[in-house]
C-alpha positions in Angstrom: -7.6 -84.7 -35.2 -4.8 -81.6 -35.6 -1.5 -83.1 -35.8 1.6 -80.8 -36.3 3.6 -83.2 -38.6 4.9 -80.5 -40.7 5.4 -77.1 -38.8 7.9 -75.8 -41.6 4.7 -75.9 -44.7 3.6 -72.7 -43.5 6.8 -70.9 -43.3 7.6 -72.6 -46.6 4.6 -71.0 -48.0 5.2 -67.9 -46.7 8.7 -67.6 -48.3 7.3 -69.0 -51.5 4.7 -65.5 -51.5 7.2 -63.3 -50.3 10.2 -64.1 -52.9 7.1 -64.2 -55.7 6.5 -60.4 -54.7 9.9 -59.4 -54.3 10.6 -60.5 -58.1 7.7 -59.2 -59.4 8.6 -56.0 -57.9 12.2 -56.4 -59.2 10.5 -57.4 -62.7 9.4 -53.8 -63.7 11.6 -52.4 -66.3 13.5 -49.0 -65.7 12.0 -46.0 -67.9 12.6 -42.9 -69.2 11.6 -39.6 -71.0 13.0 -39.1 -74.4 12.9 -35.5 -75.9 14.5 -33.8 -79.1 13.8 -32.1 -82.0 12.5 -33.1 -85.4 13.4 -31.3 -89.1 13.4 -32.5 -92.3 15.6 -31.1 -95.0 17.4 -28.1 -92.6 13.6 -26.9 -91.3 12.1 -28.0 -88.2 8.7 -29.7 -88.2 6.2 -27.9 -87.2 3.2 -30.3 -86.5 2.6 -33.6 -86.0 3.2 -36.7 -83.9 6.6 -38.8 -82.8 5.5 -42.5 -82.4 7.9 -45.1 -80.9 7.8 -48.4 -81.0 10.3 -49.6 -77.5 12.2 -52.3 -76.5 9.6 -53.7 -74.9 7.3 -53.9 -78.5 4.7 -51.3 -77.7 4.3 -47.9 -79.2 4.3 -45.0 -77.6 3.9 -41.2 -78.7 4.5 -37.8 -78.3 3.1 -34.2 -79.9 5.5 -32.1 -81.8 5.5 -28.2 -80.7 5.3 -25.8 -82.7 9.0 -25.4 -81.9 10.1 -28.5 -83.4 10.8 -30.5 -79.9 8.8 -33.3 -78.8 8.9 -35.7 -75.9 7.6 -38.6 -74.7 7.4 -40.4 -71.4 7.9 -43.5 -69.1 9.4 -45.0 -72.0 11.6 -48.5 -71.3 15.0 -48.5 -71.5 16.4 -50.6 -74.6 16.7 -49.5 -78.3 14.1 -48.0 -79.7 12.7 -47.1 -83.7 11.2 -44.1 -84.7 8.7 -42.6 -87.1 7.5 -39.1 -87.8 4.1 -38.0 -89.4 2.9 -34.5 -90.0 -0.7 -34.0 -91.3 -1.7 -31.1 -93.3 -3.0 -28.0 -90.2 -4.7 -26.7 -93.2 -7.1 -30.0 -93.9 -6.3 -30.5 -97.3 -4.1 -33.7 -97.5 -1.1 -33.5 -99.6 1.3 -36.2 -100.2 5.3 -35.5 -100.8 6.0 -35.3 -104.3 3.4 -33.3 -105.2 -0.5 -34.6 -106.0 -3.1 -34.7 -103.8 -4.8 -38.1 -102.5 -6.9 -39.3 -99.9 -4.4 -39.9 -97.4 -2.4 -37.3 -96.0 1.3 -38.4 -95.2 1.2 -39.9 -91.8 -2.2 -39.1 -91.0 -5.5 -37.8 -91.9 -4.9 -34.1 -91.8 -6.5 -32.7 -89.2 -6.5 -29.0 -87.7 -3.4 -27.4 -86.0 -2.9 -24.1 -84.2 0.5 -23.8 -86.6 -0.1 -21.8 -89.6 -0.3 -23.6 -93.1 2.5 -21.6 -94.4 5.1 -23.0 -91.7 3.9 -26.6 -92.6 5.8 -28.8 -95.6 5.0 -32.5 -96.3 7.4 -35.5 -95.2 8.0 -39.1 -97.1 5.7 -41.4 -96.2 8.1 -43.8 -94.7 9.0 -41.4 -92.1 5.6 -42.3 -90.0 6.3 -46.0 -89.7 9.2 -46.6 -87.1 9.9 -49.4 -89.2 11.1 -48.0 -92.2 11.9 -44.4 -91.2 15.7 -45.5 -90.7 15.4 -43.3 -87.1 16.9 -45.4 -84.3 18.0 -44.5 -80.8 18.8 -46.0 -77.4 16.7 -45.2 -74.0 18.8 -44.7 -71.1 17.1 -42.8 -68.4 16.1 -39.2 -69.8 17.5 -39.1 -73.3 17.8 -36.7 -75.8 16.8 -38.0 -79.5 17.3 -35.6 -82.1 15.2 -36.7 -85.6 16.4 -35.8 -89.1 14.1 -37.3 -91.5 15.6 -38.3 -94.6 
């Protein structure tokens, strides 16, 4: 037998869903695309990769031009850490200070359309956003400018 005892458990459920979609839509996190340039030492790096770890704890990267500038996208706002790596274009890893090794600093050395000539070696720290020292804040589109010491 149908009864309507309790007309208002529908509507109840109904605001329940709705509120639970309008804070999940509220929950997304505002983003942004941050850009600059990278050098080491006065000179721009030339090749490589820009990896960031964001406030939200997941990395994200970008591909450094030719120019110098990189840039990254839909990052989250919040403070972010840097780190820089720059394989060898010619495919001989070299680390900084000198001697050759396995390991090329902050990666494994691959090809490049940059010419070998234009490409120098950076500490190895500078590839772990943990211990580069390169810091910055996302708000909306930002402009990061990296100096690796």
């Amino acid at each position: 037998m149908f009864t309507a005892t309790r007309p208002w458990r529908g509507l109840v459920a109904l605001v329940v869903v709705l509120a639970a979609l309008a804070a999940a839509g509220g929950c997304q996190q505002a983003k942004g695309t941050v850009s600059g340039t990278v050098t080491y030492q006065g000179k721009q790096v030339v090749t490589g990769n820009v990896t960031l770890l964001a406030s939200d704890g997941l990395p994200y990267s970008g591909t450094i031009n030719p120019d110098g500038t990189y840039k990254i996208v839909n990052v989250p706002h919040g403070p972010v850490k840097l780190g820089v790596s720059s394989p060898n274009p010619g495919g001989r890893p070299t680390r900084k200070g000198g001697g050759d090794t396995d390991v090329a600093s902050g990666g494994g050395g691959g090809k490049s359309n940059v010419p070998a000539a234009a490409w120098f070696p950076l500490p190895d720290a500078a590839s772990d956003p943990n211990r580069s020292g390169l810091t910055g804040t996302v708000k909306g589109d930002t402009t990061i400018n990296l100096d690796v010491k």
